[in-house]
DRENDO-1510 file (C-alpha; in Angstrom, 1 decimal, always signed):
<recs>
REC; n; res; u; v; w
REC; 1; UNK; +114.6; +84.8; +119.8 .
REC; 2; UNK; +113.3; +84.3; +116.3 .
REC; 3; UNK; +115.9; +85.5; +114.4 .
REC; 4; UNK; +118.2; +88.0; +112.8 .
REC; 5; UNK; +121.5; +88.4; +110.6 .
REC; 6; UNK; +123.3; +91.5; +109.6 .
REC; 7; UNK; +124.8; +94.0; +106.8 .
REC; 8; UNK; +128.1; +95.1; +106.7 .
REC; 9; UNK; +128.2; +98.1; +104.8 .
REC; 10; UNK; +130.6; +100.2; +102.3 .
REC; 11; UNK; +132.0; +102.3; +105.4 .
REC; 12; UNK; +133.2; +98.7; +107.5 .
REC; 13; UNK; +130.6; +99.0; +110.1 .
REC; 14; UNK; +127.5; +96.9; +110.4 .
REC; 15; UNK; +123.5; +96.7; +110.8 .
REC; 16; UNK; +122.7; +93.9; +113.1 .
REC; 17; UNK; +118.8; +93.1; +113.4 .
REC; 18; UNK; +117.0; +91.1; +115.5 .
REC; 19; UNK; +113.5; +89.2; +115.8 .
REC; 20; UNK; +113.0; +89.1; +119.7 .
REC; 21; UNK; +109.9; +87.6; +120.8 .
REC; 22; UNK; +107.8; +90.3; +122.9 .
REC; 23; UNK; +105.5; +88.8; +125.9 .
REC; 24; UNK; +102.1; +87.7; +126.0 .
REC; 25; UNK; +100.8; +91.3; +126.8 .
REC; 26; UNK; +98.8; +89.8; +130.1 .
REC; 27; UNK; +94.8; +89.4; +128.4 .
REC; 28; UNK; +95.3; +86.2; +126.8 .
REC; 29; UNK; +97.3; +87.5; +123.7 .
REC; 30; UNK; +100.2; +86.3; +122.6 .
REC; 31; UNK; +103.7; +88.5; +122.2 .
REC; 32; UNK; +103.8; +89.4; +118.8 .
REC; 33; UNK; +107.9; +89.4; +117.4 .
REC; 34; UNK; +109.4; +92.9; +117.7 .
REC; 35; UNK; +112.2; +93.9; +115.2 .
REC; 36; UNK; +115.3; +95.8; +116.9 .
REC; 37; UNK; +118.2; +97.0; +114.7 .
REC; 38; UNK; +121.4; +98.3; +116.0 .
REC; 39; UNK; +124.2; +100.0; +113.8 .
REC; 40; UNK; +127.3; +99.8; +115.2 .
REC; 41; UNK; +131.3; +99.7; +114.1 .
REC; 42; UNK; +130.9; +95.5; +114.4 .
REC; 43; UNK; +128.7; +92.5; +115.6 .
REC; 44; UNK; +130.2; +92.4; +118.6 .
REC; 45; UNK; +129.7; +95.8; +119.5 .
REC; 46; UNK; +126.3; +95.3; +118.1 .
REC; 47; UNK; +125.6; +92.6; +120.5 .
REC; 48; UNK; +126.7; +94.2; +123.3 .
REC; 49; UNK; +124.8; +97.5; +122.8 .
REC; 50; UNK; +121.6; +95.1; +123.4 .
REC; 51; UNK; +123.5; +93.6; +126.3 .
REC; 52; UNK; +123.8; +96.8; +127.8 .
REC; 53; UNK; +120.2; +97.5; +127.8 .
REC; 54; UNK; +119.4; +94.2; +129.3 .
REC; 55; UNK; +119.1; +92.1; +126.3 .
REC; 56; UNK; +121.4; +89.8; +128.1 .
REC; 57; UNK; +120.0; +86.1; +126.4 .
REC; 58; UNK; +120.9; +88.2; +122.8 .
REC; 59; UNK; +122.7; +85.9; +120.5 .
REC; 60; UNK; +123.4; +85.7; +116.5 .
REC; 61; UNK; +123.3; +82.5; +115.0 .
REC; 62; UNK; +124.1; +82.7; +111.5 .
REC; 63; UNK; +122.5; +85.3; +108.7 .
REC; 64; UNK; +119.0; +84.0; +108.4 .
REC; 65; UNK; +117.0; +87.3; +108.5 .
REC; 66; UNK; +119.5; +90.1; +107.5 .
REC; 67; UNK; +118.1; +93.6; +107.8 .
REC; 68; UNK; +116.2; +94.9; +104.6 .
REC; 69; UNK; +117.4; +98.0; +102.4 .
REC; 70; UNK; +114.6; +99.4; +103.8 .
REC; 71; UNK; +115.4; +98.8; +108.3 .
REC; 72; UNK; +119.2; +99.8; +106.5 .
REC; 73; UNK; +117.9; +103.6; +105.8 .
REC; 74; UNK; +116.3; +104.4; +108.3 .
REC; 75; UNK; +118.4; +103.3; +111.2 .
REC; 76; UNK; +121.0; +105.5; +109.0 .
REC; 77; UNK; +118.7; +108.3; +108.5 .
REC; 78; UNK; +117.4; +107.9; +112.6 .
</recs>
């Protein structure tokens, strides 16, 4: 994982984002980061969204790369 952090906003719950590392796509290249954001009532939950999915290595360590105003719309507006 690259990194991630989160938001908490006015309402109590919380925009978790993550920087996962994609894999090499097979011809040579290598896996580019991919940006996943999950809004959910808390981190936890947050974290165990992606678990559910089969994110199961998905850990956040600190606050490093929070989500921008910007990721914060439009998993709102999704």
């Amino acid at each position: 994982m690259a990194g991630g952090g989160f938001c908490r906003l006015p309402n109590g719950t919380v925009v978790v984002a993550l920087a996962l590392n994609r894999p090499p796509d097979g011809a040579g290249g290598t896996g580019a980061p991919v940006r996943v954001l999950v809004h959910a009532a808390n981190r936890a939950r947050a974290l165990t969204r992606l678990r559910n999915l089969g994110l199961r290595a998905v850990y956040l360590r600190g606050n490093a790369q929070p989500p921008t105003p910007d990721e914060i719309t439009a998993v709102l507006h999704h």
